[in-house]
ROVO-374248 format. One record per residue (C-alpha): x, y, z. Coordinates in steps of 0.001 Angstrom, whole numbers, plus 500000, padded with zeros to 6 digits. Layout:
REM residues N
     xx     yy     zz
      X      Y      Z
...
This chain:
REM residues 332
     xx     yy     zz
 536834 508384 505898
 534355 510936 504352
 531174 511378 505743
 527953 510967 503872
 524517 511315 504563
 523435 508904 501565
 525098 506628 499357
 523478 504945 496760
 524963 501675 494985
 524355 500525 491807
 526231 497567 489897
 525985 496445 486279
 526806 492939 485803
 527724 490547 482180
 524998 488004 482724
 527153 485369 480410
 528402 484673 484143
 525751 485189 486539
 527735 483547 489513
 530716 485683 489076
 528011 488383 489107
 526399 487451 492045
 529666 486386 494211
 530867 490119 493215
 527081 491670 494462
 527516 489738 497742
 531005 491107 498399
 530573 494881 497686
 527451 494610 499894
 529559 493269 502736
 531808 496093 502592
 529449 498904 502145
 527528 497624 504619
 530082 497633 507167
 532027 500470 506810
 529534 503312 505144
 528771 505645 508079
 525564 507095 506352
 521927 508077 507235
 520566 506709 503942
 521548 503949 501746
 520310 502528 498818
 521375 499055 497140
 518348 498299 495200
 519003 496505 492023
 522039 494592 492956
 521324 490977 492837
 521866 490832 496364
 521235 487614 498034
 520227 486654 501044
 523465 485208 501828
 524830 488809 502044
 521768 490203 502452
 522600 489012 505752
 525682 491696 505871
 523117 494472 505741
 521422 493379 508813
 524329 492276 510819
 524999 496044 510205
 522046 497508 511897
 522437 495855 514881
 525355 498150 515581
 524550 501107 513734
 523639 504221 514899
 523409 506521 511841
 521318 505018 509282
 517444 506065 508704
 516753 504485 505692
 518004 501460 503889
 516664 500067 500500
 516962 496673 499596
 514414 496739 496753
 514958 494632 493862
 516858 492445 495216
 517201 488193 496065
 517054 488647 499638
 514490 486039 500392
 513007 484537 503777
 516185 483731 505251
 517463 487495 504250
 514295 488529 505734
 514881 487013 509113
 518483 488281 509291
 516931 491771 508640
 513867 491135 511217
 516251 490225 514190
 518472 493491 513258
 515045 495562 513577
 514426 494015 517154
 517873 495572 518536
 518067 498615 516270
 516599 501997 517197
 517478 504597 514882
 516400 503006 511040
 512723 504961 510174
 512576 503325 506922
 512999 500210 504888
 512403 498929 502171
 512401 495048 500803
 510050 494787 497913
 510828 492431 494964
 512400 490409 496985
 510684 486607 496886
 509838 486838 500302
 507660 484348 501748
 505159 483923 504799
 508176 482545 506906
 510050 486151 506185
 506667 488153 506325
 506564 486423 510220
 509777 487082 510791
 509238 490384 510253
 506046 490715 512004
 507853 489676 515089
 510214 492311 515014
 507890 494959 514458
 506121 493665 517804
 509395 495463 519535
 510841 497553 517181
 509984 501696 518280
 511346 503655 514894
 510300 501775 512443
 507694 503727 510199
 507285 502760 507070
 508037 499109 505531
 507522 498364 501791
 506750 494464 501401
 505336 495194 497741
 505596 492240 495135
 506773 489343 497270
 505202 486771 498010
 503342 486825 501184
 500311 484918 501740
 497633 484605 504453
 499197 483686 507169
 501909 486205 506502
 499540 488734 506711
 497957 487755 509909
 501256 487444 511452
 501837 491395 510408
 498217 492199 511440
 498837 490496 515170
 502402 492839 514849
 499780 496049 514030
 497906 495635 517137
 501175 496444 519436
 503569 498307 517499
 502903 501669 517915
 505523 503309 515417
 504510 501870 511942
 502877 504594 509842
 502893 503304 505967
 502242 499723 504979
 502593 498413 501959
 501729 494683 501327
 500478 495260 497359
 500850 492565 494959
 501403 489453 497480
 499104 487102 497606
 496834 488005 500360
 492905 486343 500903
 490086 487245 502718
 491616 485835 505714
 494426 487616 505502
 492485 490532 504497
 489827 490061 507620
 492971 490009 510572
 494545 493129 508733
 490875 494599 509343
 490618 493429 513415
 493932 495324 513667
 493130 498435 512309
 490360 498782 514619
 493047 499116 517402
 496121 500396 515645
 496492 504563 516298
 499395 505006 514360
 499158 503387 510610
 497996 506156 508353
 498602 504022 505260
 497782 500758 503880
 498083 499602 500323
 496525 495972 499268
 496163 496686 495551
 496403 493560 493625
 495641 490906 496609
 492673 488676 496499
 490921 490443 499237
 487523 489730 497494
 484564 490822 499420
 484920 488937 502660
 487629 491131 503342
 486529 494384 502145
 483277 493957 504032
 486122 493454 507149
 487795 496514 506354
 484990 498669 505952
 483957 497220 509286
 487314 498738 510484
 486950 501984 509172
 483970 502448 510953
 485926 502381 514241
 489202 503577 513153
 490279 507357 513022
 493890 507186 512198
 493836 505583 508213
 493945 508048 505548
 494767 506360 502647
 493432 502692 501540
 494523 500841 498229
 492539 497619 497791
 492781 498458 494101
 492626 495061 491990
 490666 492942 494554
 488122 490780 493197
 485512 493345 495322
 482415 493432 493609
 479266 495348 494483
 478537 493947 497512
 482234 494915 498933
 481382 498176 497252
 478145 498562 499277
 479700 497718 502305
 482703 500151 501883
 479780 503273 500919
 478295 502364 504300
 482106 502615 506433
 482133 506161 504352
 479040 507372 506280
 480568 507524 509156
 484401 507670 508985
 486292 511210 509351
 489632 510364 508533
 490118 508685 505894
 491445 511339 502499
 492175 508555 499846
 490400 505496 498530
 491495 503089 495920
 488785 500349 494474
 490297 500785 490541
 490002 497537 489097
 487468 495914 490905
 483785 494512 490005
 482001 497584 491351
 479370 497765 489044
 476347 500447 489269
 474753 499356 492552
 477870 499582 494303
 478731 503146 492396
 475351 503730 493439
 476030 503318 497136
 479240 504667 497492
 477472 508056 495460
 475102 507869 498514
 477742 507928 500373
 479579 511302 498679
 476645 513049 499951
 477302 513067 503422
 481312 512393 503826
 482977 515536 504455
 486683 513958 504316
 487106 511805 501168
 489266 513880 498404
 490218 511074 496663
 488195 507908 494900
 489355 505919 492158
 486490 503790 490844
 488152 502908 487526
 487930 499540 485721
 484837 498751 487546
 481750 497895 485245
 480451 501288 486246
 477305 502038 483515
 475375 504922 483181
 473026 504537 486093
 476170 504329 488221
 477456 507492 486544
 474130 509542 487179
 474149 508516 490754
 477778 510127 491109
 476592 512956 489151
 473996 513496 491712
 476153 512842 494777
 478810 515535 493032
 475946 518413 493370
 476376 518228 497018
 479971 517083 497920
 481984 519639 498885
 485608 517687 499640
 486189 515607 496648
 489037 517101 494636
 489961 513669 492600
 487599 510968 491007
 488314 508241 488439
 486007 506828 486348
 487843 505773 483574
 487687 502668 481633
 483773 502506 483127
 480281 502637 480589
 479429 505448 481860
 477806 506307 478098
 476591 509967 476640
 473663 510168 479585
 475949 509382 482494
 478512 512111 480637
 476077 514431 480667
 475166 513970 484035
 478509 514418 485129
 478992 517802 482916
 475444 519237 485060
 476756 518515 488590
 480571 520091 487221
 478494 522930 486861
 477754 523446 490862
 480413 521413 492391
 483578 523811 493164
 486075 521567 494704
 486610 518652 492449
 489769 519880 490365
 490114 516205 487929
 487494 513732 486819
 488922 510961 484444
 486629 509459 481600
 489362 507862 479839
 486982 505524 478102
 485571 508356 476275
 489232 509860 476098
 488127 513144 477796
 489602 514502 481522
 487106 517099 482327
 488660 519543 484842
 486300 521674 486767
C-alpha cells in the first residue's frame, strides 16, 4: 500500500435517497479508517454517523501514525462521541481532533471530559456548534484541572451558562497548559465573565479569550478591565457582541493604560457611545502594545472620531482600528 501522510475524504451524495447515502458514508468510513496508514485525515462533510463514527475510533485505539483526525461536519453524536472518548483514553500519538457540527450533547461532552482526564497528546479539541450545555462544560472544566496536554479549546456556539461558564473559570486558575479558549456565542452573561476575569487574575498561561456574543454587559465589562490590571499573559480578547456600553468601555480604557500585554480587543457591537470612545482615545495616548482594536458597529459619533484621530496621532503601535459604523478603518 502507498504511504501517505494525509488523506482527505470527501463524498457527494443524491439526497433523493438519503439512506443509500448514508449506508454508503458509513461504509467508506469503515474502510478508510482501518486501513489508511496516515498522520492526518480528514472526513469532514461526510454524513458520517455515529454508527460508523464508531469505525474511526475503534481505529485509534490501535493506531500509531495518526496526529490529526477531522470529523467536522458530521452526525457523529453522543454515542459517536463516547466511542471516540474511550479511543482517546488508550491512544497516545493523535495531537489533534476535531468534532464540531456534530449534535453532540452533555452525555458526549462528559464522555469526552473523561478521557481527557488520561489522555497525554491531546492538544487541541474543537467542540464548536454542538450542543453542549452546563453540565457538559463542568464535566470538561473538572477534565482542565488534571490534564496537562490540552492547549486550544474551543466550546463556541454550545449552549453554555454562567454555571458552566463559572467551573470553566475555577479551572483556569489551575490549568498551566491551555493557551486558548473560545466561548463566543454561549450565554456566559455576567456571572460568568465576572468568574473568568477572576481567573485571569491568577492565571499566566491564557493568551487568547473569545467570550464574544455573551449577554456581558457593563458590569462583566468592568470586571474583565479590572483582571486586565493585573494579568501578563493574556495577547487577545474577544467581547464583540456584547452589552458593553460606555462605562464598561470606560473601564476597560482604564485598563489600556497600564496593561503592557493586550494586542488585541474587539469591542464591536457593544453600545459603545461617544463617551466610551473618548475614554479609549485617551487610554490609546499611553498604550504602547495594542496593535488591533474594534469598534465597529458602536456610536462612537463625530466627537468620539475625533478623539480617536488625536490619540492616532501619538500612539505608534496600533496598526488597525475598525469604525465600520462610520465605514472608515483608520490605520495608524
Amino acid at each position: 500500500m502507498t504511504q501517505l501522510s494525509s488523506f482527505t475524504l470527501r463524498m457527494t451524495f443524491n439526497y433523493s435517497d438519503r439512506t443509500t447515502a448514508e449506508n454508503v458514508s458509513d461504509q467508506i468510513t469503515v474502510l478508510v479508517a482501518n486501513e489508511l496508514k496516515v498522520t492526518q485525515l480528514n472526513l469532514s462533510r461526510n454524513q458520517i454517523s455515529h454508527r460508523r463514527g464508531e469505525a474511526p475510533a475503534e481505529a485509534l485505539k490501535v493506531n500509531n501514525t495518526l496526529t490529526q483526525l477531522d470529523l467536522g461536519y458530521n452526525k457523529i453524536s453522543d454515542r459517536g462521541g463516547e466511542a471516540l472518548a474511550e479511543a482517546l483514553k488508550v491512544n497516545n500519538t493523535l495531537t489533534k481532533l476535531d468534532l464540531g457540527y456534530n449534535k453532540i450533547f452533555d452525555r458526549g461532552g462528559e464522555a469526552l471530559a473523561e478521557a481527557l482526564k488520561v489522555n497525554n497528546t491531546l492538544t487541541k479539541l474543537d467542540l464548536v456548534y454542538n450542543k453542549i450545555s452546563d453540565r457538559g462544560g463542568q464535566a470538561l472544566a473538572e477534565a482542565l484541572k488534571v490534564n496537562n496536554t490540552l492547549t486550544k479549546l474551543d466550546l463556541g456556539y454550545n449552549k453554555i451558562f454562567d454555571r458552566g461558564g463559572e467551573a470553566l473559570a475555577e479551572a483556569l486558575k489551575v490549568n498551566i497548559t491551555l493557551i486558548k479558549l473560545d466561548l463566543g456565542y454561549n450565554k456566559i452573561s455576567d456571572r460568568g465573565g465576572e468568574a473568568l476575569a477572576e481567573a485571569l487574575k491568577v492565571n499566566n498561561t491564557l493568551i487568547k479569550l473569545d467570550l464574544t456574543g455573551n449577554q456581558i454587559s457593563e458590569r462583566g465589562g468592568e470586571t474583565l478591565a479590572e483582571a486586565l490590571k493585573v494579568n501578563n499573559t493574556l495577547t487577545q480578547l474577544d467581547l464583540g457582541d456584547n452589552q458593553i456600553s460606555n462605562r464598561g468601555g470606560g473601564a476597560l480604557a482604564e485598563a489600556l493604560k497600564v496593561n503592557n500585554t493586550l494586542t488585541q480587543l474587539d469591542l464591536g457591537r457593544n453600545q459603545i457611545f461617544e463617551r466610551g470612545g473618548q475614554a479609549l482615545a485617551e487610554a490609546l495616548k499611553v498604550n504602547n502594545t495594542l496593535t488591533k482594536l474594534d469598534l465597529g458597529y458602536n456610536k462612537i459619533s463625530e466627537r468620539g472620531g475625533e478623539a480617536l484621530a488625536e490619540a492616532l496621532k501619538v500612539n505608534n503601535t496600533l496598526i488597525k482600528l475598525d469604525l465600520t459604523t462610520t465605514n472608515l478603518i483608520v490605520c495608524s
